[in-house]
C-alpha positions as CSV (number, residue, x, y, z in Angstrom):
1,X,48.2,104.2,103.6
2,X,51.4,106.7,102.8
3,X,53.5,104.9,105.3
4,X,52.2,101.6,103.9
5,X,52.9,102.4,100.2
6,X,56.1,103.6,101.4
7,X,57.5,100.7,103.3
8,X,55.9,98.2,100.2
9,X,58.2,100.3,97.8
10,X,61.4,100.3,100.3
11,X,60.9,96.6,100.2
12,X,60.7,96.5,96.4
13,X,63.3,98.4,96.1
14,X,66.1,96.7,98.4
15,X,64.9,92.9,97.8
16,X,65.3,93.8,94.3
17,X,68.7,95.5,94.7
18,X,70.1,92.6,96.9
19,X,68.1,88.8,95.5
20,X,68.5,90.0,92.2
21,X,72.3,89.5,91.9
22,X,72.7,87.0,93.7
23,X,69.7,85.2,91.9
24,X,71.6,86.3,88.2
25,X,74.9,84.8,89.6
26,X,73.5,81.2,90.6
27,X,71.5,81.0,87.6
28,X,74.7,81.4,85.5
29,X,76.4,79.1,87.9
30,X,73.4,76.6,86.7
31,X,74.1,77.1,83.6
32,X,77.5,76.8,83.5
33,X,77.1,73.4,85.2
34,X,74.4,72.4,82.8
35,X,75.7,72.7,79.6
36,X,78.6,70.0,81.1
37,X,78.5,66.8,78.9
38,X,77.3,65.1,81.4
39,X,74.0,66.7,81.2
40,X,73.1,66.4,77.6
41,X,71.6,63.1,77.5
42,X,68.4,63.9,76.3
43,X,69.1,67.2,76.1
44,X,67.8,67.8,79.7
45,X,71.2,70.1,80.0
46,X,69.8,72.3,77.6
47,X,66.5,72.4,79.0
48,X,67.3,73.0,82.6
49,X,70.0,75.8,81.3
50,X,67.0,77.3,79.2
51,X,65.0,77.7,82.5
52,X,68.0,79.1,84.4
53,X,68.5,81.8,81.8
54,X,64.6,82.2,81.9
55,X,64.8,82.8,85.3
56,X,67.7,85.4,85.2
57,X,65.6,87.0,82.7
58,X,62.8,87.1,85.1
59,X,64.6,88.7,88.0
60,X,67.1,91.2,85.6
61,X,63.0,92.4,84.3
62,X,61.9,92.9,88.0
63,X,64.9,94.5,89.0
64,X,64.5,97.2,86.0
65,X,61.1,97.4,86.6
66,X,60.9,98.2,90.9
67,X,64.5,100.2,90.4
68,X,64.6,102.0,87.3
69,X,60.5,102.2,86.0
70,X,58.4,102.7,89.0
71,X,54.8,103.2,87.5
72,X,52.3,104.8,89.7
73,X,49.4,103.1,90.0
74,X,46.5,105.3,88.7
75,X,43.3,104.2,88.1
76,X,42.8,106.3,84.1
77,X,45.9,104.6,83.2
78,X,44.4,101.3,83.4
79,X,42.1,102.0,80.0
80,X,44.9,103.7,77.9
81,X,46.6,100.9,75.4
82,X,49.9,101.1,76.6
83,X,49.2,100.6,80.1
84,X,47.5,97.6,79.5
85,X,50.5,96.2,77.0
86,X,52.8,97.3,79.9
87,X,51.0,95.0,82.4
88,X,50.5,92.1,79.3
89,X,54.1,91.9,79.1
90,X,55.5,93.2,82.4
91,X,53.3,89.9,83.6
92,X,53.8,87.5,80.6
93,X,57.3,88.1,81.6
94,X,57.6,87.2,85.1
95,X,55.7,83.8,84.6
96,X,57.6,83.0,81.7
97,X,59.9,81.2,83.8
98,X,56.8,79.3,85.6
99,X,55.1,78.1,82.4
100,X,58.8,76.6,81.3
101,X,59.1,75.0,84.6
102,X,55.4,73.2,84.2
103,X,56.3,72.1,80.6
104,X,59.5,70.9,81.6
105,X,57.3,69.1,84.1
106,X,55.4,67.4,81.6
107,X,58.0,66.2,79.5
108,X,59.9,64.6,82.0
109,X,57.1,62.3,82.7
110,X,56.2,61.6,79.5
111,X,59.5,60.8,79.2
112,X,59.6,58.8,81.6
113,X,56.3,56.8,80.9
114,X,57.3,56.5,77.4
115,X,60.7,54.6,78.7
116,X,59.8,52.6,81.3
């Protein structure tokens, strides 16, 4: 179990320190291209540059979180308020970025049906 735990947290730690960056620097990259002219009929510019931002978001939380905040698990922790708070928004977080992807989804083919 140690040298499993250990190797999980090496993982955490080094994916996070290397995808991280290079996930902020294309999602600004995104941005930058999305917020062209060319992208802001129906405002789909503004809405893909919202999810890249969301996104950046996501991995500059999960970086802080494996670097900076490692929580040991520990099984009293899990009824005290602020460790379930922790976990509400530590998760609400990284699917933020999922949910906006679903409803940008969904209004794509609305718009879409609606149009055509």
């Amino acid at each position: 179990y140690d040298s499993t735990h250990y190797a999980i947290k090496q993982i955490f730690f080094y994916g996070s320190t290397i995808i991280a960056p290079i996930g902020v620097f294309f999602n600004i990259l995104a941005v930058l291209i999305y917020t062209r002219k060319s992208f802001s009929f129906y405002n789909m510019g503004l809405m893909y540059s919202l999810c890249a931002i969301l996104d950046s978001f996501t991995l500059i939380w999960s970086f802080i979180i494996y670097k900076y905040l490692p929580l040991e698990y520990n099984f009293l922790n899990e009824y005290r308020l602020i460790c379930k708070m922790h976990k509400l928004v530590s998760r609400s977080i990284q699917h933020l970025a999922c949910f906006f992807q679903v409803y940008l989804t969904i209004h794509r083919y609305v718009l879409v049906n609606n149009y055509c």
